[in-house]
Every structure is written in C-alpha cells, then in structure tokens.
N, C-alpha and C positions, 0 to 999 in steps of 0.2 A: 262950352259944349262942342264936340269935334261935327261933321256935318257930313254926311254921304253924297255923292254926286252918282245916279243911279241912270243906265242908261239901258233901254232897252231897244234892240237892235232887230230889223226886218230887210233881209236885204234883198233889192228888187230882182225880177225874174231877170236871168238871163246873165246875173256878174257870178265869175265862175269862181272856183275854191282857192287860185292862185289871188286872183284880185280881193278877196274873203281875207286871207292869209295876210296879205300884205295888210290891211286896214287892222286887224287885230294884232299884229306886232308895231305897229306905227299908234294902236293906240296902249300895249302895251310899256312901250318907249316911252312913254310922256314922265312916267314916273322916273326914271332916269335923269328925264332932260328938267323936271321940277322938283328936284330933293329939296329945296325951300318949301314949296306946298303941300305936295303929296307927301303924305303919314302912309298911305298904305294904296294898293290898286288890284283888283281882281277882274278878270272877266273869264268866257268861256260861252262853251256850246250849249243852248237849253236841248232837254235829252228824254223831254215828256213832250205829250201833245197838250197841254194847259196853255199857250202862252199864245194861242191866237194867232199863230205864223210866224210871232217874232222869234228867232232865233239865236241870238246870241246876247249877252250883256256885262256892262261893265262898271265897277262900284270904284270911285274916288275916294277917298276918305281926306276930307279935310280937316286942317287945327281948326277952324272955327266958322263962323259964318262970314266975319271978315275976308278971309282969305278966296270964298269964293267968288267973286267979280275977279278980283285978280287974278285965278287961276281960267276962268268964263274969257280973259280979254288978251291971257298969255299968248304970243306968238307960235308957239308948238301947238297949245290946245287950238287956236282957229285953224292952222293948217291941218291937223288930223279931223276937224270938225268938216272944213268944205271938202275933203274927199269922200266922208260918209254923206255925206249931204246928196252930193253926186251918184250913189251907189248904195244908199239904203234910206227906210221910211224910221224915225227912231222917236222913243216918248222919253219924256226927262224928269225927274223927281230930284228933288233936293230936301234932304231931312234932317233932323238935329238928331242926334242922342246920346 
C-alpha cells in the first residue's frame, strides 16, 4: 500500500510572502532531490476559511510504509523540516491507501 505524508501548514505572524516562497519551493524540491522515495508531491495555498488559519499544505505520496522513516530521516527532508520549524506551526498525518 503506497502511504501519504500530509502536512498541514500555519505560518507564524510576521514571515512575509518572499520567506513563504522560499519554504514552498525548498519543499517542493525534495521530490527532485528523492526520486528514490517520492512517487508523487503536491502542495499549495488553502483558498477557503475551513482550515483554522492554517494555510498552505503538502501531500508526499510514498511506495509504502517502509519508505517512510527513510524518507522522515533523509538529509533534504530534515533541512526543509528545521526551516519550517523555525517559520510556521504545522500538523502531520501519515495514511495508507
């Protein structure tokens, strides 16, 4: 069963659309820099008021369950993770299907 990596995204008051910008192409990149893991990557702008302030999110699609710790412990994914870290509040879901 292939496995979603689902991130939903809040970014703190004050980091402006250029520093936005930069996080969402650094975490679009990851699919590039892990054509071994990533089967598939999506994110974007949420564009309703449902989402409780969070604003943006991004879906990994992995081969399996396996793959993700590896792809959780990859050297890209932790450098695109401690810059969100730094510059937004974000929830994490991991699901099969």
């Amino acid at each position: 069963m292939r496995v979603n990596h689902l991130v939903v995204i809040k970014f703190r008051e004050g980091v402006d659309e250029t520093r936005i910008a930069s996080h969402l192409a650094a975490l679009a990149g990851l699919r590039v820099k892990m054509p071994e893991l990533i089967v598939d990557l999506s994110l974007g702008r949420n564009f309703t008021d449902r989402a409780a302030g969070y604003t943006h999110a991004v879906t990994v699609t992995l081969a399996n369950r396996e793959a993700l710790p590896i792809y959780l412990q990859h050297p890209e994914h932790q450098a695109v993770a401690a810059g969100l870290r730094a510059d937004a509040d974000y929830l994490v879901l991991d699901y099969e299907f």
